[in-house]
N, C-alpha and C positions, 0 to 999 in steps of 0.2 A: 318261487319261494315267497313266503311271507317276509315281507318287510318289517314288519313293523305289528307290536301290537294289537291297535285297532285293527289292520289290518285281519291280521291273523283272527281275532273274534268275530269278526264278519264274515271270516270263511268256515266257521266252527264248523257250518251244517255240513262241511263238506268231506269231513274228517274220515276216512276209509274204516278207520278202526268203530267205532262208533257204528257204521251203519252198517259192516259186514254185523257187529251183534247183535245187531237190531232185526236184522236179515236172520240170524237163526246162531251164527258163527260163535264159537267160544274160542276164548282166548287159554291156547293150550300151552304154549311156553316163551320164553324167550332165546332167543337165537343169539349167533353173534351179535350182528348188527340190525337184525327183525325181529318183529313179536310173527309168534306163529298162530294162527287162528286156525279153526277145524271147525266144519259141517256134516259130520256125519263121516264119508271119505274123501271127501273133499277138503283142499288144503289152501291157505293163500296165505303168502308174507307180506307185512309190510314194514317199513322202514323204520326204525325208531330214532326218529330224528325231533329235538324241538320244534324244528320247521317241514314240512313235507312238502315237496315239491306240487304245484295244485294240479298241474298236468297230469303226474302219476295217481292222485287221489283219485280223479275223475276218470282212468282209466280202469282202475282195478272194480272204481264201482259200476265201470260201463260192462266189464269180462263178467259182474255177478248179475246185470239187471239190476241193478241198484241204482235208483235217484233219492238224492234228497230233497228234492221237490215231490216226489210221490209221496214219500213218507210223512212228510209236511202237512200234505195235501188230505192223509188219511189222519191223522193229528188235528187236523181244523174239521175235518170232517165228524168226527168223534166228539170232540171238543162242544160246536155247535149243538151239534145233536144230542149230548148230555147236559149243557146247562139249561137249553132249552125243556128238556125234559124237566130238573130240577124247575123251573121256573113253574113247571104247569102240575107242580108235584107229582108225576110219573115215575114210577119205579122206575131206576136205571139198571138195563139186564149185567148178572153178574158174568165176566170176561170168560170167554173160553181158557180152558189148558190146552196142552199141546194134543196132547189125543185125541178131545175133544173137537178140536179145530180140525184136524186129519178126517176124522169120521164125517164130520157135517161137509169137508171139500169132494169126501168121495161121496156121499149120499147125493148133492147139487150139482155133479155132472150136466144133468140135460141143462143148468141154465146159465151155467159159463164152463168154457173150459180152461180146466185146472192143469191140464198135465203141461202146459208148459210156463207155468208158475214155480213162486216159491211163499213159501209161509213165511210170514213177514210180521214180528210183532211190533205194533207202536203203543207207547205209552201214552197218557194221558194224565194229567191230574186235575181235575174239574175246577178245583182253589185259584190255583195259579193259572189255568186258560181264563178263568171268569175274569181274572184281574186284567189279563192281556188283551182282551177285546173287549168287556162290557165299561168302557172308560168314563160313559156319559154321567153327565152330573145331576143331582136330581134336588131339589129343592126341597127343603125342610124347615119348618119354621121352630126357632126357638126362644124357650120364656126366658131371659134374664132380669135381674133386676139391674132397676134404670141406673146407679150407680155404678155399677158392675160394667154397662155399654158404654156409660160418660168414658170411665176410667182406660178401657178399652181403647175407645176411638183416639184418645189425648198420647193412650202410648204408639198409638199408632200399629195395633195388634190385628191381625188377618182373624176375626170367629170363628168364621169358617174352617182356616186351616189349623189352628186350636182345638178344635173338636176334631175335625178328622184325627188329627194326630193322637187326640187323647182317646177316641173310640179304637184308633190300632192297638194304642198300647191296651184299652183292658179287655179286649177281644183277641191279644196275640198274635197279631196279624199282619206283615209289614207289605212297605206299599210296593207294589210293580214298578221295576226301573224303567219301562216303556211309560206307565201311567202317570211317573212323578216326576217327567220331564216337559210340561205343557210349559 
């Protein structure tokens, strides 16, 4: 069981629910004491409890093939490979749908095999991975006027972190809770 909060948000990735839909799974009803999830005919309950026991979570995702570490993994892998793209201005290709993805795993046969897989979607938002990884600082020089710096330095005011704040606010854009904890 989760103890504790923190605890519990550290285990988020591990959460059964979350990754059976992630996995393909909808979430079809509520049960007595489960939510019922559905794959096609395929059925799996999980407990609706505040806390879930971490054992069972990592069993039901073990019965579906499901890691959250895979998922993760095709998340950074996405991730990467889209900012980088943006970076080199490269069209980023538009995501497959579901049929579409069926078709191109049966057409790629000879060069992995699929049949004992599952269709697995991860999401991505190019925004918020950019903030999570590209954290580096980058030097910028700015004009003020010299009264403006005196005044500054005497209040004892961070510039730097003045402008960032002020380029969030008129860009709408707040800061990564990984990037604003240095």
């Amino acid at each position: 069981m989760y103890n504790n909060k923190k605890e519990r948000n550290a285990n988020e990735a591990e959460r059964p629910d979350k990754k059976l839909e992630a996995a393909g799974f909808v979430f079809e009803r509520h049960g007595r004491n489960h939510d019922i999830y559905r794959r096609g005919n395929e059925t799996e309950k999980v407990p609706r409890h505040k806390e879930v026991n971490e054992n069972l979570a990592k069993m039901i995702l073990r019965k579906w093939k499901l890691s959250a570490d895979a998922i993760e993994m095709a998340r950074d892998a996405i991730g990467l490979s889209g900012i980088s793209m943006e970076d080199q201005k490269e069209e980023i290709p538009i995501p497959s749908d579901h049929d579409t993805a069926i078709e191109k795993v049966q057409q790629d046969t000879e060069i992995v095999d699929f049949s004992k897989g599952i269709l697995t979607y991860v999401d991505v938002d190019f925004s918020e991975y950019r903030k999570k990884v590209d954290t580096k600082t980058v030097r910028r020089n700015v004009a003020l006027p010299s009264w403006l710096n005196y005044e500054a330095e005497h209040a004892g005011i961070n510039v730097s972190r003045v402008l960032q704040e002020a380029l969030m606010n008129v860009l709408n854009v707040k800061r990564n809770e990984a990037a604003g904890r240095r």
